[in-house]
N, C-alpha and C positions, 0 to 999 in steps of 0.2 A: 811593548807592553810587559809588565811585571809577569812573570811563567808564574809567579803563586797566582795571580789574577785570573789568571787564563785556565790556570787548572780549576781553581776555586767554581769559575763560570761552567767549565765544559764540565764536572760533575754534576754541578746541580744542574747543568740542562739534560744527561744523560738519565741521574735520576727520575726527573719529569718522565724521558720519554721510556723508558724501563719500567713506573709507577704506573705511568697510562696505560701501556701493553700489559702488564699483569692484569690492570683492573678488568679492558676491554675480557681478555682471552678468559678470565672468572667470569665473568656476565656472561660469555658468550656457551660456556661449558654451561652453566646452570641452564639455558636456552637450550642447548643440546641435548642434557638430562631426561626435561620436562617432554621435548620433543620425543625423545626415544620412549620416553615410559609410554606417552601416548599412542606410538606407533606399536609397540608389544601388544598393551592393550589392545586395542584394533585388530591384531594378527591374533591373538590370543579368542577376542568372538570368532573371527572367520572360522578359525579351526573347529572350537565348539558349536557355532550353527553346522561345517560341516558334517559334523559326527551325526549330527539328528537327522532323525526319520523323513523330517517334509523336507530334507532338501531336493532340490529336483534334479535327482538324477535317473536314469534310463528305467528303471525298476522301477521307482516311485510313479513316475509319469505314465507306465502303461498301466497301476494298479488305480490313477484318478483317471483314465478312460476307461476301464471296465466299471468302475463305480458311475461315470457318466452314462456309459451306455445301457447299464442295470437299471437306472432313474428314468432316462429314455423310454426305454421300452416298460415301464412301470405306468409311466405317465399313457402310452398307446394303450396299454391293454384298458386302463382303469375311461378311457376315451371310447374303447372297443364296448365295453360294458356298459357303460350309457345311456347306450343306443341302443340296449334292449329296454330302458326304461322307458325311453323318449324316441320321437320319430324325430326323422331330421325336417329338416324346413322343406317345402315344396316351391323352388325358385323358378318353376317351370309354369304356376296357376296364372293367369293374365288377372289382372284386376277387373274386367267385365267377367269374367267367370268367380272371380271372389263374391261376387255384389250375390248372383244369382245362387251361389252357395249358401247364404248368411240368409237368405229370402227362404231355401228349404230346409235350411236348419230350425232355424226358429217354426215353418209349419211343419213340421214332423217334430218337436217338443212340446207344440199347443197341445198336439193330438195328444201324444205320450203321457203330458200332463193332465190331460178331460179324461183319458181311461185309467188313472189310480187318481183322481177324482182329488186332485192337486188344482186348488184354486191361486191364479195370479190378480191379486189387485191393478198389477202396471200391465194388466194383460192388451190392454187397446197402446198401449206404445212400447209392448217387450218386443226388443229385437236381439238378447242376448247381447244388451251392451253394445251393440253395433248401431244404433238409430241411427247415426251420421249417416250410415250407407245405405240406407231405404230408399232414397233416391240421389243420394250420388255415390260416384263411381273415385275408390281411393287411389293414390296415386302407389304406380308402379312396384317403386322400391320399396314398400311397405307392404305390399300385399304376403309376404311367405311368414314374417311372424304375426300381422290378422288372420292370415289361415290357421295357425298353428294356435292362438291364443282362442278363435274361433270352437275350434273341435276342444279344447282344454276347458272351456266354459260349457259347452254341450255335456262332456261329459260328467263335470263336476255337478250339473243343476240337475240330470240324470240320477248321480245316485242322492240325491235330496228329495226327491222325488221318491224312490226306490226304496230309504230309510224309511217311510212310512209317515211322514210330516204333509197338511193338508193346504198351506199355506204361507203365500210368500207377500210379503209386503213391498217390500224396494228390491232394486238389483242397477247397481254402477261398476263400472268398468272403468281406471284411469287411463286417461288418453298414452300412448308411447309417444317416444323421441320421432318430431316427424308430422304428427296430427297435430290440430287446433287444441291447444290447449297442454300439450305435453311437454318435456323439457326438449331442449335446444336442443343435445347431441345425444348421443346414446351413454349408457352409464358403464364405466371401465368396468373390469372383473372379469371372471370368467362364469360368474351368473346373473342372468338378467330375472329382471321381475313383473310379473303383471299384474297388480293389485285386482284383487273385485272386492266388492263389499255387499252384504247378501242380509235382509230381513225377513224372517221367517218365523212363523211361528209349529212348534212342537211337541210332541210331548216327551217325557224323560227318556223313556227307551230311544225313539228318533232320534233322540239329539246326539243319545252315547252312539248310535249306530251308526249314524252320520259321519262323525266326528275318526269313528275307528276305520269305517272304507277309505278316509282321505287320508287316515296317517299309512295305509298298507297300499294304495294305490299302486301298481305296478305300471302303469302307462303315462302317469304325470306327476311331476313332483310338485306337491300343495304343502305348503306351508302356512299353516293357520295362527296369523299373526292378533288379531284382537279378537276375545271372545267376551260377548256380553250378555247374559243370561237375566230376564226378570220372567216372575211369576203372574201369567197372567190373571187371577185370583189372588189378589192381596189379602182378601180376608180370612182367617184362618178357621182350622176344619170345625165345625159340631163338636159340641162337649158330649162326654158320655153321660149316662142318667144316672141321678144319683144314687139310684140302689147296684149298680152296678151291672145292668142289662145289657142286655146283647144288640139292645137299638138305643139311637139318638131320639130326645125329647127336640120337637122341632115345633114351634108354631107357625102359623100362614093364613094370612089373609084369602079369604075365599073368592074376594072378588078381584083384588089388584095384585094378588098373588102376591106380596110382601111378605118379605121371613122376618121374624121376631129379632133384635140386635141382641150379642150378649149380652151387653148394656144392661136392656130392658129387660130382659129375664134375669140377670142376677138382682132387680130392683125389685120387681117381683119377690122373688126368693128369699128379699132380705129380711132378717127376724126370724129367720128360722120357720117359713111358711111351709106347709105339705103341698107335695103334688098336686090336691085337688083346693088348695086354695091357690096356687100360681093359674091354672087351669081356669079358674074361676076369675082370675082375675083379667089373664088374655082373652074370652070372653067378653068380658064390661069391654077388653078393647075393641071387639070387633074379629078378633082372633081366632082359631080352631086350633085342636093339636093334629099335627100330623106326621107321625112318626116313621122313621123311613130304619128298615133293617141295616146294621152296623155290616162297612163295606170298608177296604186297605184303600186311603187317602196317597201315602207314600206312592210316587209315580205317578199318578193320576192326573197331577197338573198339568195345565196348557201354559208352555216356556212362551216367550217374548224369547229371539236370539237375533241380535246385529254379530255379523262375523266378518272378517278381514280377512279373506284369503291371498297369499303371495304366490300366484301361478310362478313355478320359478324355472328357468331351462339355460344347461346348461351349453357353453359353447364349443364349437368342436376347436380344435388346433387352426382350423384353416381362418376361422373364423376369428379367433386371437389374434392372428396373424396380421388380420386384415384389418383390425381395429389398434394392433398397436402404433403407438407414437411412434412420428416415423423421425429418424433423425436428421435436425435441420445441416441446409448445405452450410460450407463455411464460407466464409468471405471470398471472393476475389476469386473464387474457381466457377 
């Protein structure tokens, strides 16, 4: 072979393989480049998360279990306190002794109610919301919050009673988790609630005084969720007279005792008539005057009141404990 041939060849194959090795070992340094920035990078956060405060080391770790155990014991005391508010459940009553409980509670508030002279409408079927159990006996596991909802309704129609209010119209109790008619399971939280719903009738004072024993109650926490107030007198007070006296112009029927409408006496009135031709003219109706001495309207109303109470109590720890979700096994164990 020609030696210019031969050289000519083995350069340009030596270039080739000299041209690919530079190219590779440049592609392969910019790979390495990228790699290393990203690797500084990297080392560069560690360093800085280390510097900071939450990192977990020995120091940081004993000052998040003091802060847990401050929350702990926050949490017991605020548990310890409670329970001067509220009594704990009675898991010891048998349900044949509930039934017989509910029978003397309701007759010891009949009575309570005929001595401040406190009329019940639903009085032939009050049982304090308990009617189911008149004659039957509830089951077991229910019976410690019917006792506890039991005495919370005692007392609350007590101070209704006690406010000075003469009259009750309805009185319902929502069934709980458990009874005919209640929700399926018990409701999560750490408070449960007992609705009642309560009509009554009273007058202004009663109603504010009422309303202020159940916001200060120390023995049960009520929460007064709908309050409805109408005026049992829709019609409004006597006008004063028009010379400006210290009594009300009133006429009335002598024999079907009917009061004059304002209506009718301002028609009377109208044209500018005097006192003794309006007089003169409720007469021709059949009318008399009969004046009654000026008396304070304001407060004196008879209220209409439906109210919504949320009997509410709270759970103890043990009692969270035993309602929380429990976590499911896993497979194949």
């Amino acid at each position: 072979m020609n030696s210019k041939v031969w050289l000519t060849t083995f350069g340009l194959t030596a270039f080739l393989v000299i041209a690919g090795t530079g190219f590779y070992a440049f592609s392969s340094f910019g790979k390495y480049q990228e790699a290393l920035g990203g690797w500084d990078s990297r080392v560069s956060s560690i360093e800085s998360l280390e510097r900071r405060v939450p990192y977990p080391n020995e120091g940081n770790a004993e000052a998040l279990g003091e802060l847990v155990g401050a929350y702990r014991a926050s949490v017991v005391s605020l548990s310890e306190t409670l329970k001067s508010f509220q009594r704990p459940l009675n898991k010891e009553l048998a349900n044949t002794d509930f039934q017989q409980r509910v029978k003397k509670r309701v007759e010891d508030f009949r009575a309570f109610a005929g001595e401040n002279g406190f009329e019940m409408v639903t009085e032939n079927g009050f049982h304090l919301g308990f009617d189911a159990y008149a004659e039957v006996v509830p089951t077991q596991e229910l019976v410690s919050e019917l006792d506890y909802e039991l005495e919370a309704i005692d007392h609350l129609l007590r101070k209704l009673v006690a406010s000075g209010s003469k009259m009750m119209t309805s009185f319902e109790r929502d069934p709980i988790a458990g009874e005919p008619g209640g929700p399926e399971k018990k409701p999560e939280g750490v408070v449960h609630k007992y609705p009642v719903r309560v009509r009554f009738q009273a007058s202004y004072e009663a109603l504010q005084g009422f309303i202020n024993e159940l916001a200060n109650d120390r023995e049960f926490f009520y929460v007064v969720r709908v309050l409805k107030v109408q005026n049992a007198n829709q019609e409004g007070p006597p006008k004063l007279s028009a010379e400006g006296g210290v009594s009300f112009v009133r006429f009335e029927n002598p024999i079907t005792k009917e009061i004059v409408s304002p209506d009718l006496l301002n028609e009377w009135r109208s044209g500018g008539g005097t006192e003794a031709e309006v007089e003169e003219k409720a007469k021709a109706a059949g009318f008399i005057k009969a004046d009654q001495d000026a008396r304070v309207l304001m407060g004196q109303e008879k209220l209409n009141v439906f109210l919504v109470v949320d009997i509410s109590r709270f759970l103890s720890p043990e009692e969270q404990t035993e309602l929380a979700p429990k976590p499911e096994a896993k497979k194949g164990r």
